[in-house]
N, C-alpha and C positions, 0 to 999 in steps of 0.2 A: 504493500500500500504506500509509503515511504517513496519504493523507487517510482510508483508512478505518479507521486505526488512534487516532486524532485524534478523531472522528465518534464510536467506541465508546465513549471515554475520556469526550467530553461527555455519551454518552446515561448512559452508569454514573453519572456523578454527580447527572445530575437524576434517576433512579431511588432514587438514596442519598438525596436533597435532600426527594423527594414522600414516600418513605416515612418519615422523621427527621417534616415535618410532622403524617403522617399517625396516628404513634406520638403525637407531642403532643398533636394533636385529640382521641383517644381517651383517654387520661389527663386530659385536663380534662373530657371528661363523662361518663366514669366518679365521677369529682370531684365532679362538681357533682350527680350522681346517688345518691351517699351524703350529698352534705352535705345533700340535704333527705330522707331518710330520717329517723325519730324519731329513731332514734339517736344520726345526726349532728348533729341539729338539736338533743341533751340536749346537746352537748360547746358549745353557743351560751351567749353568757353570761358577766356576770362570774365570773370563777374561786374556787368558793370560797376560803375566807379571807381575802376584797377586801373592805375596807370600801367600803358604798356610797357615789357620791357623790351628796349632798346635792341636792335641789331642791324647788322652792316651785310648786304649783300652785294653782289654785281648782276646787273639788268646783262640783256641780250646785246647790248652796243658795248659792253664794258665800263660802264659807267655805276661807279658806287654810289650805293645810298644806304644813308644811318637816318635811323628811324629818328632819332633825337632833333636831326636837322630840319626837321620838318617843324618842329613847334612854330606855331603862332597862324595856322592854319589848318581846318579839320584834316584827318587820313583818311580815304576808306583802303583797307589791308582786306584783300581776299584771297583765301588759300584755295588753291586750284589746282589739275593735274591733266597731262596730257590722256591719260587713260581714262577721264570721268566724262562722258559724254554732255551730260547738263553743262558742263566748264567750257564744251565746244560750242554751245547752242551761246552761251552767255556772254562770252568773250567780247563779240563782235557789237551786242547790244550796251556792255558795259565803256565799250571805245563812243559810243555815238553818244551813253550819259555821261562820260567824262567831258565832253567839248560843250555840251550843255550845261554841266555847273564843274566850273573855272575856278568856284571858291575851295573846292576838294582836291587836294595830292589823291592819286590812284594808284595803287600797287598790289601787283599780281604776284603773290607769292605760290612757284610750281613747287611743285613736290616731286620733282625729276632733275636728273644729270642734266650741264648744261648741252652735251648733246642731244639728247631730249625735247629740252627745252628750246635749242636751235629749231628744230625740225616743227614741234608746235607754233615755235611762231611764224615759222615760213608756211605753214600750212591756214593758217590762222589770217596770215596778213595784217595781225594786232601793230599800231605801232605804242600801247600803253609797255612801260616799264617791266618786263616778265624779269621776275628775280627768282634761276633756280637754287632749290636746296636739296642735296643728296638724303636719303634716309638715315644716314649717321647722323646728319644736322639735327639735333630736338628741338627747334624752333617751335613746331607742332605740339609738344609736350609742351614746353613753355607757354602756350597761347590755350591747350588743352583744346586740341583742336582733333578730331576722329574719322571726319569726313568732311567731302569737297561738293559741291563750292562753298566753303562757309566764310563770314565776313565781318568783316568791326568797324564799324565809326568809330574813330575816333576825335575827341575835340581838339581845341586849338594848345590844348598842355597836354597830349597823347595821352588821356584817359578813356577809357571804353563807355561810349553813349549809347551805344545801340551795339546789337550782335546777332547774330542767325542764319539760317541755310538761305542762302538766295539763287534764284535759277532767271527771274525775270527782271525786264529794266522795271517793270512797274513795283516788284518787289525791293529796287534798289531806292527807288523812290519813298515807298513808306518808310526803308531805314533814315535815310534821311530828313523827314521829317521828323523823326523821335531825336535823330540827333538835334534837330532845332528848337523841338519844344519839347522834350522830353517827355512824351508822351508816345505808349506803344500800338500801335495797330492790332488787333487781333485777326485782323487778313494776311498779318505776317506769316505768322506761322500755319494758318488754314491754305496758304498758297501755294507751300511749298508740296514740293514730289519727296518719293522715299529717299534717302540719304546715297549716294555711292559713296563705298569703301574707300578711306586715304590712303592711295600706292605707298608711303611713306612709313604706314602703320603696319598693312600686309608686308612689307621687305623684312621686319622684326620677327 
């Protein structure tokens, strides 16, 4: 009576034991299943009111730019990658909002080899600033950034006003007016498409 009382006691706990895991497993990709939803993926990101931090690339013509040089004029910073197709589509609409608002520096952060990055933009015919950075670069980590196209206003002291996935000029638009009045759209984030994966994160 004993051993088969002994016998239930071990079965009950490895039932407690499989299910306690099972509970786990299911919370993590429930997890992981919102966190690459737009939604989750708009909460990705320095938090607004962070100043950014500072870093020195070279553009496609070989011209450096440090992020710090810019103060005293909004940025927008979008990280982008030749393999993200929405960055194809965006590219060419984010050249035509650059020449339309003059009060913004525009910088395309690639998440590829400057070979890469040559070829993008000769494909591309962008003439905005494409600054690549290899996948050793953490820049990405730094900014907490997981997927492309995502993007920052920043103000005129390079702090983050605004931030999220953008795929459309008219979504570059709404960021921009939160960087002006501080106020967020809720068509931001209902605008956007499913997130593509950053080349930079899959090379780890």
């Amino acid at each position: 009576m004993e051993g088969i009382w002994l016998i239930s006691y071990i079965v009950l706990w490895v039932l407690v034991l499989g299910l306690g895991l099972l509970v786990i497993l299911l919370y993590r990709q429930f997890g992981l299943m919102y966190l690459g939803t737009a939604e989750g993926v708009s909460r990705d990101g320095l938090e607004k009111g962070t100043r950014a931090p500072d870093f020195a690339l070279t553009d496609q013509h070989g011209t450096a730019h440090k992020l710090s040089s810019y103060r005293g004029q909004p940025v927008l910073l979008l990280f982008g990658s030749p393999h993200c197709s929405p960055c194809r589509t965006l590219l060419p609409q984010l050249q035509d909002w650059s020449m339309a608002r003059r009060d913004v520096k525009v910088l395309w952060l690639n998440a590829a080899s400057r070979e890469e990055s040559l070829k993008f933009v000769s494909d591309t015919g962008t003439g905005l600033p494409v600054l690549p950075f290899p996948p050793e670069n953490n820049i990405m980590e730094r900014f907490k950034v997981r997927v492309t196209p995502f993007m920052f206003m920043l103000d005129e002291q390079g702090v983050v006003r605004a931030k999220g996935l953008v795929n459309t000029r008219g979504g570059l638009d709404l960021y921009y007016q939160e960087l002006k009045t501080g106020k967020q759209e809720a068509q931001i984030i209902e605008s956007e498409p499913e997130p593509e994966p950053a080349v930079a994160q899959e090379a780890r």
